[in-house]
N, CA, C and O atoms as a DFTB+ gen file, in Angstrom:
368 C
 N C O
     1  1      29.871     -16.433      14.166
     2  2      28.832     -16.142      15.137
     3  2      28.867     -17.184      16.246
     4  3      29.115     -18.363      15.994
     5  1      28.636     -16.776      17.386
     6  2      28.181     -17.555      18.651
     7  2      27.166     -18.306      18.637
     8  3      26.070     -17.777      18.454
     9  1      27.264     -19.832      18.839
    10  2      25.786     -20.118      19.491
    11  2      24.532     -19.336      20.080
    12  3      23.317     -19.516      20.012
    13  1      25.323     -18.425      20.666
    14  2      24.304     -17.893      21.276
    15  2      23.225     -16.795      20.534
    16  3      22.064     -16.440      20.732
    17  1      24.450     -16.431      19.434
    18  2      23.903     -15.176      18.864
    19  2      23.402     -15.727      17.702
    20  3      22.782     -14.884      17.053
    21  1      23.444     -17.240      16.993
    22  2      22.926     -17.928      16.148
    23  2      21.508     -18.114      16.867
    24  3      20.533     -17.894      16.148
    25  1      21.231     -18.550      18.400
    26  2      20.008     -19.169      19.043
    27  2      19.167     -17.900      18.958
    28  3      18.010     -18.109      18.591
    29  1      19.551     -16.367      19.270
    30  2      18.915     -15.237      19.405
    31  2      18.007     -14.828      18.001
    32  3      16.803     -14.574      17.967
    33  1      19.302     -14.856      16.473
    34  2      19.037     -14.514      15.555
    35  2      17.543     -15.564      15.185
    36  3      16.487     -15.055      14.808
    37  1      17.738     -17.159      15.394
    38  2      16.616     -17.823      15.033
    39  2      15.490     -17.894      15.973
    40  3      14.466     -18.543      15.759
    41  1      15.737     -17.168      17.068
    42  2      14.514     -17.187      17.464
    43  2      13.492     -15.701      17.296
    44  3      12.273     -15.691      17.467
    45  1      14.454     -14.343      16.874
    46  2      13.854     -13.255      16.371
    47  2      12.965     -13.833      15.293
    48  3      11.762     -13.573      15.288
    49  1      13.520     -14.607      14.383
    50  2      13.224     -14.954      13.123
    51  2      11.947     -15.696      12.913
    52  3      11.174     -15.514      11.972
    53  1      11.779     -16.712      14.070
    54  2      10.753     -17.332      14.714
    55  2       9.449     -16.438      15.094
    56  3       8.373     -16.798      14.617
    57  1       9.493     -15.263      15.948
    58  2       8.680     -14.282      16.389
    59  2       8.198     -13.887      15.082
    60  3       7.052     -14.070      14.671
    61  1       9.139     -13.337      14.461
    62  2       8.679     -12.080      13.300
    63  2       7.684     -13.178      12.339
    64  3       6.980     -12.601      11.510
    65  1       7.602     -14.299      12.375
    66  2       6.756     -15.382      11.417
    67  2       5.495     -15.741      12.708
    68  3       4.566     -16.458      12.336
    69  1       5.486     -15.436      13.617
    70  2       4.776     -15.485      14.277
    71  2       3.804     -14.529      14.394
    72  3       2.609     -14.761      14.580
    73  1       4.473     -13.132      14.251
    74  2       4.056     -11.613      14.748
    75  2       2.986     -11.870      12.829
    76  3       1.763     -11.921      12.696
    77  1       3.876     -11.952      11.906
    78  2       3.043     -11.732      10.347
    79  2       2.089     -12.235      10.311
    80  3       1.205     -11.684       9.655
    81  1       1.717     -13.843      11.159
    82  2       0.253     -15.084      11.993
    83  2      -0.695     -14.246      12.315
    84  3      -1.862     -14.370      11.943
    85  1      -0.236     -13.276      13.074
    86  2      -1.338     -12.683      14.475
    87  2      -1.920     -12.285      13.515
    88  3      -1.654     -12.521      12.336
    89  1      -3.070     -11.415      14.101
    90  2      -3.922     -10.526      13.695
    91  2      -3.751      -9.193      13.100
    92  3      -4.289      -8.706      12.106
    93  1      -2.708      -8.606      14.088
    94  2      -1.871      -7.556      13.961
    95  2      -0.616      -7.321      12.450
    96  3      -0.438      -6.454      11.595
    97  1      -0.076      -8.469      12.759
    98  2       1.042      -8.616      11.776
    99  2      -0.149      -8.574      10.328
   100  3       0.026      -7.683       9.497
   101  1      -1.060      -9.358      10.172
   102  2      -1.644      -9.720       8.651
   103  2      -2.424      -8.467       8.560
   104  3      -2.589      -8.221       7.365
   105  1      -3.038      -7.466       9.396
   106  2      -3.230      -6.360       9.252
   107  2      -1.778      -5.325       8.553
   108  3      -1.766      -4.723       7.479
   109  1      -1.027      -5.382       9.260
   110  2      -0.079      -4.365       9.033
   111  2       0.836      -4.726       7.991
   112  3       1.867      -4.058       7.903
   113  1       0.613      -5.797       7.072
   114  2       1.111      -6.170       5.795
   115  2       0.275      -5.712       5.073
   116  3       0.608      -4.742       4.391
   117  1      -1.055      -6.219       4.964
   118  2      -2.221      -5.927       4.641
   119  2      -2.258      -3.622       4.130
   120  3      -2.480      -3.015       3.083
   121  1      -1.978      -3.263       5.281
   122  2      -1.656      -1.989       5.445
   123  2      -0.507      -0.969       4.237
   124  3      -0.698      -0.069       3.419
   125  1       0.678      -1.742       4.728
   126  2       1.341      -1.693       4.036
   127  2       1.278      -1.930       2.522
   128  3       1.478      -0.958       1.794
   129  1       1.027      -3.099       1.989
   130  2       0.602      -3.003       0.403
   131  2      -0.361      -2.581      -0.135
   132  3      -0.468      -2.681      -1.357
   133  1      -1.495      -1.891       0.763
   134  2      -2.327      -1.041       0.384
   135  2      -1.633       0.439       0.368
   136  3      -1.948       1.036      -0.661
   137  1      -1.071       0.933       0.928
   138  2      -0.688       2.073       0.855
   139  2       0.384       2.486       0.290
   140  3       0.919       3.592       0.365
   141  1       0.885       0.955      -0.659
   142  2       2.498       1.051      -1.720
   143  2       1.401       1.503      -3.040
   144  3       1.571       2.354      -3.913
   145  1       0.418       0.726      -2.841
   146  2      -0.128       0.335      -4.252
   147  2      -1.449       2.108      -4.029
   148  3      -2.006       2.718      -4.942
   149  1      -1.484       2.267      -3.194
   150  2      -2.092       4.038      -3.684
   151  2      -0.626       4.918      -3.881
   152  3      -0.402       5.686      -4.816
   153  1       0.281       4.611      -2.785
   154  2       1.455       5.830      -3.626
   155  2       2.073       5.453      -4.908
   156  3       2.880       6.274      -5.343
   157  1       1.837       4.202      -5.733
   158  2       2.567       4.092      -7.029
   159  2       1.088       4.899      -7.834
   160  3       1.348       5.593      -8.817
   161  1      -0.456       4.782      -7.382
   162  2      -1.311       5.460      -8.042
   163  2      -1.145       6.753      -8.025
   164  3      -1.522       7.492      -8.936
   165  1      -0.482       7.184      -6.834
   166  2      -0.515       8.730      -6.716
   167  2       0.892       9.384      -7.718
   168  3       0.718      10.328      -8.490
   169  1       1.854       8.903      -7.591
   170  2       2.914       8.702      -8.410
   171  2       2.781       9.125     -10.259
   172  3       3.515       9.761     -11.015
   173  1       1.631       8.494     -10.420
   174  2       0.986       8.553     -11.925
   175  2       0.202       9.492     -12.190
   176  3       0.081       9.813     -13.373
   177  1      -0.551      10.195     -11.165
   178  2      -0.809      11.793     -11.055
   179  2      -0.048      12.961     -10.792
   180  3      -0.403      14.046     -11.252
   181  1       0.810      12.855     -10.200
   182  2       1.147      14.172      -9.174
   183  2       1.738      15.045      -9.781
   184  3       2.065      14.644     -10.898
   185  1       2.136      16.407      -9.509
   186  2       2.727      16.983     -10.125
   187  2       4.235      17.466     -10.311
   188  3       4.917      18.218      -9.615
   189  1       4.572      16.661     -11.688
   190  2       6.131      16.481     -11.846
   191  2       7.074      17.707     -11.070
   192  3       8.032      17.605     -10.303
   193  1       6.410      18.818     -11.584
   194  2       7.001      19.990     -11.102
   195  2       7.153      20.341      -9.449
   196  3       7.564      21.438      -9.071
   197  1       6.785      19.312      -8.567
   198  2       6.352      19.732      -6.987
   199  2       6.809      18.661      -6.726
   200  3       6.325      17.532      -6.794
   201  1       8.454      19.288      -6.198
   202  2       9.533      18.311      -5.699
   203  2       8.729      17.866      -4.235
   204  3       8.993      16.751      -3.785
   205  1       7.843      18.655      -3.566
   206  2       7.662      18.497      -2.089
   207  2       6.502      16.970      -2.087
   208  3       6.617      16.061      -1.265
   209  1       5.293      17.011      -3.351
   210  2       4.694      16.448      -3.109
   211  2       5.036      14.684      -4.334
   212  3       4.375      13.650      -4.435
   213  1       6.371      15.150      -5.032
   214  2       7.113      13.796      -5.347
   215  2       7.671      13.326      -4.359
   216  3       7.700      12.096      -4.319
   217  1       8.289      14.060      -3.251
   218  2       9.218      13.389      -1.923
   219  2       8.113      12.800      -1.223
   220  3       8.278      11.631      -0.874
   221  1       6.977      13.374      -0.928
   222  2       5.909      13.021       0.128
   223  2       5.480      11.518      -0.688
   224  3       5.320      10.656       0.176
   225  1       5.317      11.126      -1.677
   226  2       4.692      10.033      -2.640
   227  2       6.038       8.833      -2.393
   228  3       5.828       7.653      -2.111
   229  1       7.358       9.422      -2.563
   230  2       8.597       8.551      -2.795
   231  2       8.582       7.760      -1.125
   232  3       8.767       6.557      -0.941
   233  1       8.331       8.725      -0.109
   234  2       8.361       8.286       1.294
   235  2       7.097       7.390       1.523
   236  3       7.276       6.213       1.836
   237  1       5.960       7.834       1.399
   238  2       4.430       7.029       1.635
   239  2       5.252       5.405       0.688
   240  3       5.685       4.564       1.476
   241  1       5.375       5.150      -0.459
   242  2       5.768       4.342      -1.505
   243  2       7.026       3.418      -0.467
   244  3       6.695       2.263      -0.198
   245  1       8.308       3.871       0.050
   246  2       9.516       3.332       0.501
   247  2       8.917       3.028       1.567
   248  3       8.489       1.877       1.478
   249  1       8.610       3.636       2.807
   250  2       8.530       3.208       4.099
   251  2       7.800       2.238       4.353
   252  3       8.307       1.605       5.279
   253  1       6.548       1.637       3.894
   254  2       6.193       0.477       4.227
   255  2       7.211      -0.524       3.426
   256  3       7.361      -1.673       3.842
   257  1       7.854      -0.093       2.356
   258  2       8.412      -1.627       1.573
   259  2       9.491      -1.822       2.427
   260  3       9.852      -2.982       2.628
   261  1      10.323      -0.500       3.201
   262  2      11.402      -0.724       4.085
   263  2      11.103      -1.554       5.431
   264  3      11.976      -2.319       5.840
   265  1      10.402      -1.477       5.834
   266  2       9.901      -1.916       6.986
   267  2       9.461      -3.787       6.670
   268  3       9.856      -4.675       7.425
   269  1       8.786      -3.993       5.697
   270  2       8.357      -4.883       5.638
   271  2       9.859      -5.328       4.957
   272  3      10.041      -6.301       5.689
   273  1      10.662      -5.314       4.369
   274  2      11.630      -6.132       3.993
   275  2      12.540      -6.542       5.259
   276  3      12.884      -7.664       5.632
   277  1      12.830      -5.215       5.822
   278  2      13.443      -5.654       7.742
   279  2      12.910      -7.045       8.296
   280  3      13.484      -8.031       8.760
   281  1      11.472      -6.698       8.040
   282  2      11.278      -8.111       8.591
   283  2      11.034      -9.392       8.141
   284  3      10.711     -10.346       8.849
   285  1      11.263      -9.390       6.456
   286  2      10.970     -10.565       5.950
   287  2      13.316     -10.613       6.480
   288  3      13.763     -11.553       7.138
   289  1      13.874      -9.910       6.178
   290  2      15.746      -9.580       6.620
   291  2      15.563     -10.722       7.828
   292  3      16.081     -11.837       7.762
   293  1      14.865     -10.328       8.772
   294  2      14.781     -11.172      10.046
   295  2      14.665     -12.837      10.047
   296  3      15.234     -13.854      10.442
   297  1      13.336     -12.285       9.204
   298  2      12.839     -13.977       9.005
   299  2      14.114     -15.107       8.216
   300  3      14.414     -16.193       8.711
   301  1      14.568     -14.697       7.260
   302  2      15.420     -15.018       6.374
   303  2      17.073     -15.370       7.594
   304  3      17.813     -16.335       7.785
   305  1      16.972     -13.998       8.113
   306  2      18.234     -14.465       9.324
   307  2      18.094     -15.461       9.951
   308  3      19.071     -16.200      10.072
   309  1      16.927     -15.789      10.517
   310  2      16.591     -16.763      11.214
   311  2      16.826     -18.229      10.908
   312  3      17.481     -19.147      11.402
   313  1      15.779     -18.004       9.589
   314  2      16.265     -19.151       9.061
   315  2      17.472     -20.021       9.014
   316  3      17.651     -21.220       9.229
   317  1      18.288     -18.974       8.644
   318  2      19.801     -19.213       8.057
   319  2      20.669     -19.559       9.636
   320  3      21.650     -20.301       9.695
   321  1      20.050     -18.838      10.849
   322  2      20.729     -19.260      11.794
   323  2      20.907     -20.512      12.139
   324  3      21.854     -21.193      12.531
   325  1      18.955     -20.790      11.736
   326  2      18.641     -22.604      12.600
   327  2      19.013     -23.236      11.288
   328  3      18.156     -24.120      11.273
   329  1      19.614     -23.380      10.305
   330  2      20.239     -24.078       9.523
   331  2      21.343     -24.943      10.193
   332  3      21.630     -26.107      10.475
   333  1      21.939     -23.224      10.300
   334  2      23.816     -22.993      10.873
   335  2      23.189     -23.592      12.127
   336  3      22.902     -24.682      11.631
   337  1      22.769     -23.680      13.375
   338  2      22.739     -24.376      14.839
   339  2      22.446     -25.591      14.303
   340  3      22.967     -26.494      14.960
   341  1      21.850     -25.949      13.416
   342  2      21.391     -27.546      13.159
   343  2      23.300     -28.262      12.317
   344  3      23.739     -29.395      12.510
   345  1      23.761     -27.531      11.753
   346  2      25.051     -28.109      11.336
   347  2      25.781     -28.056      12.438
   348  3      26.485     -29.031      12.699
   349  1      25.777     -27.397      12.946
   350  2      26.527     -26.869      14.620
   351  2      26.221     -28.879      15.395
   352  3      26.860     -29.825      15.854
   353  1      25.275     -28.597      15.168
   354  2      24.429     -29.536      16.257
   355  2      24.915     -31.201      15.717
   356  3      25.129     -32.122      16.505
   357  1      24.982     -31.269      14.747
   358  2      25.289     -32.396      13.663
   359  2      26.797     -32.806      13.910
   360  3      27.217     -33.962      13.971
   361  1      27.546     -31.620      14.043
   362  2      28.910     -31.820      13.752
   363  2      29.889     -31.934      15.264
   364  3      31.109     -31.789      15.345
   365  1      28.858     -32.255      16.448
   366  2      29.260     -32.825      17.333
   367  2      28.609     -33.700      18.220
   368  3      29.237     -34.229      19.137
């Protein structure tokens, strides 16, 4: 990777720990594990036989955990960038 694209990756990484701070971000986590933890409840009701309303439960359940792992992916990139720019930085 480039400096540059090491400086980009840690500073996305920077935002997205910033964005989870706000108001917004601790809402929309907040959001998210509320609405994993009703589709694993709904999951324990529904009816086995009703492929439409197991897909609708499997999607409500995945899409917030997908989303929120993207951005813990970010945070974690980040990290790992300003590691790598700090050895960068060291080694000349």
């Amino acid at each position: 990777m480039t400096e540059d694209t090491l400086f980009n990756a840690a500073k996305l990484g920077v935002d997205v720990e910033r964005f989870f701070s706000s108001p917004v971000g601790r809402y929309l986590k907040a959001k998210a594990e509320k609405d994993s933890l009703e589709a694993i409840y709904a999951m324990k009701t529904v009816d086995i036989n009703d492929p439409v309303a197991c897909r609708k439960i499997q999607d409500d359940l995945n899409t917030p955990d997908k989303i929120l792992r993207w951005l813990n992916e970010m945070v974690e990139e980040g990290r790992a960038s300003e590691y790598q720019l700090r050895e960068l930085e060291q080694s000349t």
